[in-house]
C-alpha positions in Angstrom: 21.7 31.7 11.6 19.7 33.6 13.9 18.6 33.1 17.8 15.3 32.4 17.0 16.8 29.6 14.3 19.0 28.3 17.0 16.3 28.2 19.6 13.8 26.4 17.3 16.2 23.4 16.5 16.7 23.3 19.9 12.9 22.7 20.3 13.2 20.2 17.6 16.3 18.0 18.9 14.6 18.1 22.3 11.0 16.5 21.4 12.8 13.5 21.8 13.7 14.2 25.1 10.1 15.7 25.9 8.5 12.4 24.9 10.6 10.3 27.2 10.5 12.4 29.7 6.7 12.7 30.0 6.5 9.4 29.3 9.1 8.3 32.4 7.2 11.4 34.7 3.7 8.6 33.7 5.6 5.5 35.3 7.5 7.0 37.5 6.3 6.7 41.1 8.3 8.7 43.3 8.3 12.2 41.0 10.4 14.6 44.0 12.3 17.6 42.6 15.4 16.2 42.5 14.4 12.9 40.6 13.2 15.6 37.9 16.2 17.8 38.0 18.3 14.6 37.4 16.5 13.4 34.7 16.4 17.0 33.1 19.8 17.8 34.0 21.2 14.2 32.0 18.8 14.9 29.5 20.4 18.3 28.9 23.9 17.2 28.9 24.0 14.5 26.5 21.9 17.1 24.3 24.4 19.3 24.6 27.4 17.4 24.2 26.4 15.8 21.0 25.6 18.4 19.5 29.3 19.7 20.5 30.8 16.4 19.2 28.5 16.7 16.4 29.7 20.6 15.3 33.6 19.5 15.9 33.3 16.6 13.3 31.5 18.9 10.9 34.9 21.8 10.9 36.8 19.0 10.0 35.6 19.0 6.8 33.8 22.0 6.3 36.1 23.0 3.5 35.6 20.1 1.5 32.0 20.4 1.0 31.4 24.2 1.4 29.4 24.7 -2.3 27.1 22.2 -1.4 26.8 22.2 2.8 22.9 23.5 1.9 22.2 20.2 0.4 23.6 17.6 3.3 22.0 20.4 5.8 18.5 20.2 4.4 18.5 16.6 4.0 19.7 15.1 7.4 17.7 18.0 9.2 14.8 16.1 6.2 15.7 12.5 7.5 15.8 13.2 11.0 12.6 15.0 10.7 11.2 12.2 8.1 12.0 10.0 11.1 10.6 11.5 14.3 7.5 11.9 12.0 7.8 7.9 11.5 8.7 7.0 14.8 5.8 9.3 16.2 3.4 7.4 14.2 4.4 3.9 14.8 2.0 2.1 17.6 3.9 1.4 20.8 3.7 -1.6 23.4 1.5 0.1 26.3 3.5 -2.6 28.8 6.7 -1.2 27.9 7.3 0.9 31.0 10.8 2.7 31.7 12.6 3.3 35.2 13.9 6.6 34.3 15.6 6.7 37.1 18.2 4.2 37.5 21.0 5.6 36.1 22.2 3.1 33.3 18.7 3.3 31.9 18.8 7.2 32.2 22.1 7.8 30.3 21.2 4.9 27.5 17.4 7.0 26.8 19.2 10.5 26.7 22.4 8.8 24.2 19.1 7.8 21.8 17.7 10.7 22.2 20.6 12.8 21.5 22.0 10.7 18.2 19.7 13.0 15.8 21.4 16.1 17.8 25.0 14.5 16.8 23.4 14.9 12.9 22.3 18.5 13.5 25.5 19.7 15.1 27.3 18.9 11.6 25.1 20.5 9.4 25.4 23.6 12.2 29.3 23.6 12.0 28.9 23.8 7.7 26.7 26.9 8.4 29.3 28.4 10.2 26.8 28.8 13.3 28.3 29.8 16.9 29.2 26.6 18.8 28.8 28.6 22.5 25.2 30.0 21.8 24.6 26.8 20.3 25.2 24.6 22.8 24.1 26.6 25.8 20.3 27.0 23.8 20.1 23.3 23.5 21.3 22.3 26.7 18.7 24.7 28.8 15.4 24.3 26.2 16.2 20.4 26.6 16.3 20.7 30.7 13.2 22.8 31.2 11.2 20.8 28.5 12.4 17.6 30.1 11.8 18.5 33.9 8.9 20.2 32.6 7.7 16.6 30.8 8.4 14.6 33.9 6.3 16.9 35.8 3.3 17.2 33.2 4.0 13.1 32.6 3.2 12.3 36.5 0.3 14.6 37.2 -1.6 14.1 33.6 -0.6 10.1 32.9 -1.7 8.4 30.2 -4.5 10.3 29.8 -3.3 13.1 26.7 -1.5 11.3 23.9 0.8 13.7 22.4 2.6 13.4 19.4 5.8 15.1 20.8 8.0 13.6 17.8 5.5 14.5 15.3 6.2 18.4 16.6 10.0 18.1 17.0 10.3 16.4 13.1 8.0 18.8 11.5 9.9 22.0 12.9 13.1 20.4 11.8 12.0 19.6 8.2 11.0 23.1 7.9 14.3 24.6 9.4 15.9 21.8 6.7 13.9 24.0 4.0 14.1 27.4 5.1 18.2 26.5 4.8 17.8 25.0 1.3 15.3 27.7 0.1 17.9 30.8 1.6 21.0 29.1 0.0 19.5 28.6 -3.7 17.6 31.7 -3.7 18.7 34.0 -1.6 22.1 33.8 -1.1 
């Protein structure tokens, strides 16, 4: 898998993270730099590290499922795509407001956020993809698009309504086929 691969499902596991983020930078009242850095930096973490635990389940049983690793690739990377596209779609509660910073509220949004990245970490570990590059490309694009959300959240508000998830689940359907299509044809 190449860098620009890696770096585009890193994009696509960290819409997620975006769309909270820009929507806790809407609510949030006091946006200083380090509220955003600590909201980017957990962000970034649990990103990271589920993809980690994600690519370590995945070796264990890479070998078992080797002639047909395309297939579960392309469709989790489908579902999880399917369902951002869903979720994005879906009308949500305008009074639902989020204190992104207290710090058991924080860590629960960036767990939520991350379970798709747990997914994507497997199928990565069946494609025999580097775990170090891996990780580190996920962990920064999900910090500088979630300070970058917070920011953009509190000086825009509710103004823009973008479809973050719609973004995020459409690049990873099409990394999901570009697997599936290199495997059957061109491998």
């Amino acid at each position: 898998m190449s860098l620009f691969e890696i770096i585009l499902i890193a994009i696509g596991l960290s819409m997620d993270s975006l769309a909270v983020s820009v929507t806790g930078g809407v609510v949030l009242k006091r946006c200083t730099a380090g509220n955003i850095v600590k909201i980017g930096t957990v962000m970034a973490l649990f990103q990271a590290g589920m993809t980690i635990a994600g690519y370590f389940c995945g070796l264990g049983f890479r070998r078992l499922i080797e002639s047909f690793d395309h297939w579960i690739a392309f469709f989790l990377l489908l579902y999880l795509g399917g369902k951002m596209i869903y979720d994005s779609l879906q009308k949500k509660d305008e009074d639902e407001k989020i204190n992104l910073l207290c710090t058991k509220t924080l860590c629960g949004l960036a767990v939520a956020t991350s379970i798709d990245a747990l997914a994507v970490g497997i199928s990565l570990a069946i494609l025999k993809t580097p775990l170090g590059t891996l990780a580190f490309i996920v962990a920064i694009v999900t910090f500088l698009f979630s300070t970058s959300g917070v920011y953009f959240g509190h000086k825009i508000g509710e103004r823009i309504d973008l479809k973050l998830d719609l973004i995020g689940g459409l690049i990873l359907i099409g990394i999901g086929c570009k697997i599936l299509i290199e495997h059957l044809f061109l491998a």
